[in-house]
C-alpha positions as CSV (number, residue, x, y, z in Angstrom):
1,X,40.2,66.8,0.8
2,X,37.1,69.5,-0.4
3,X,35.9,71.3,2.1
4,X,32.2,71.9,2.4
5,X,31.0,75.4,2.8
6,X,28.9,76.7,5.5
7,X,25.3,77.1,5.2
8,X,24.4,80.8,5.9
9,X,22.9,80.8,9.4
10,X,19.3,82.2,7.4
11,X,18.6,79.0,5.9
12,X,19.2,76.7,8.8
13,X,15.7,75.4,10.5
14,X,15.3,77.2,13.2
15,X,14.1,75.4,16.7
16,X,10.8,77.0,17.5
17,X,9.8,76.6,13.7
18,X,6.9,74.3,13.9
19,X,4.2,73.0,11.5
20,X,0.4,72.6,12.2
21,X,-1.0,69.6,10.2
22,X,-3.9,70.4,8.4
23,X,-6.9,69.0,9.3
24,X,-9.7,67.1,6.9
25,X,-13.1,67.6,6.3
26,X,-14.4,65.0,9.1
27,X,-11.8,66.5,12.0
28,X,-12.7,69.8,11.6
29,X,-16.1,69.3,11.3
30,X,-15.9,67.3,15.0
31,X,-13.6,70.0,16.5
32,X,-16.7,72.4,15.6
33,X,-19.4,69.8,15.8
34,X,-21.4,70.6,12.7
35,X,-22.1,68.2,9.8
36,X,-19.1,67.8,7.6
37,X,-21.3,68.6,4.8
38,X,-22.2,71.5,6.2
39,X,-18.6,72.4,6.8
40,X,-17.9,71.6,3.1
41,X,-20.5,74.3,1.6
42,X,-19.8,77.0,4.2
43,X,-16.1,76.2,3.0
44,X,-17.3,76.5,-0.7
45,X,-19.3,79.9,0.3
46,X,-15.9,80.9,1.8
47,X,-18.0,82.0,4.7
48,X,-15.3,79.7,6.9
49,X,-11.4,80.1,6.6
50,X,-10.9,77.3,4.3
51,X,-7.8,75.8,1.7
52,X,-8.9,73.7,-1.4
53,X,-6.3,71.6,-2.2
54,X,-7.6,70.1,-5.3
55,X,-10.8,69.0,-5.2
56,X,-9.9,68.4,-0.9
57,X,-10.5,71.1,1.8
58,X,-8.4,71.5,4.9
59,X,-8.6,73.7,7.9
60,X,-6.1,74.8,10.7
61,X,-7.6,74.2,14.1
62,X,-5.9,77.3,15.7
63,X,-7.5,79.2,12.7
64,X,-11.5,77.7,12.8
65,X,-11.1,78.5,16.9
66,X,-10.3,81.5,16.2
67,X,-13.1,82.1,13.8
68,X,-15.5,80.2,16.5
69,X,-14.2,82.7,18.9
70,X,-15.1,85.6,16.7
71,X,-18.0,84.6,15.3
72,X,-20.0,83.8,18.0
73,X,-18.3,86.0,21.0
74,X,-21.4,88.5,22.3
């Protein structure tokens, strides 16, 4: 019988690893109540923290918080 070899501990998932889905135009314009056109050009300016997949943006909620939080924090 072949015996499989052990997976180095470094490449094994590790429990508190965790993903945040990427939100669409429409969500993260809601979550920051603005027009999603709006959002879309300010994305395109890069004046808002912003991935272009293809011709598709996405944002990361924690992230646009965040920038709320900074940009408008007096």
């Amino acid at each position: 019988m072949k015996q499989i070899p052990e997976v180095s501990s470094q490449f094994q998932p590790q429990p508190e690893a965790s993903f945040e889905r990427l939100l669409n135009t429409e969500e993260a314009a809601t979550l920051l109540r603005i027009h999603p056109k709006t959002l879309q050009r300010m994305a395109r300016k890069g004046e808002i923290p912003a991935i272009q997949i293809g011709k598709l943006w996405r944002f990361s909620s924690a992230t646009l918080l965040l920038w709320q939080e900074e940009k408008f924090a007096r």
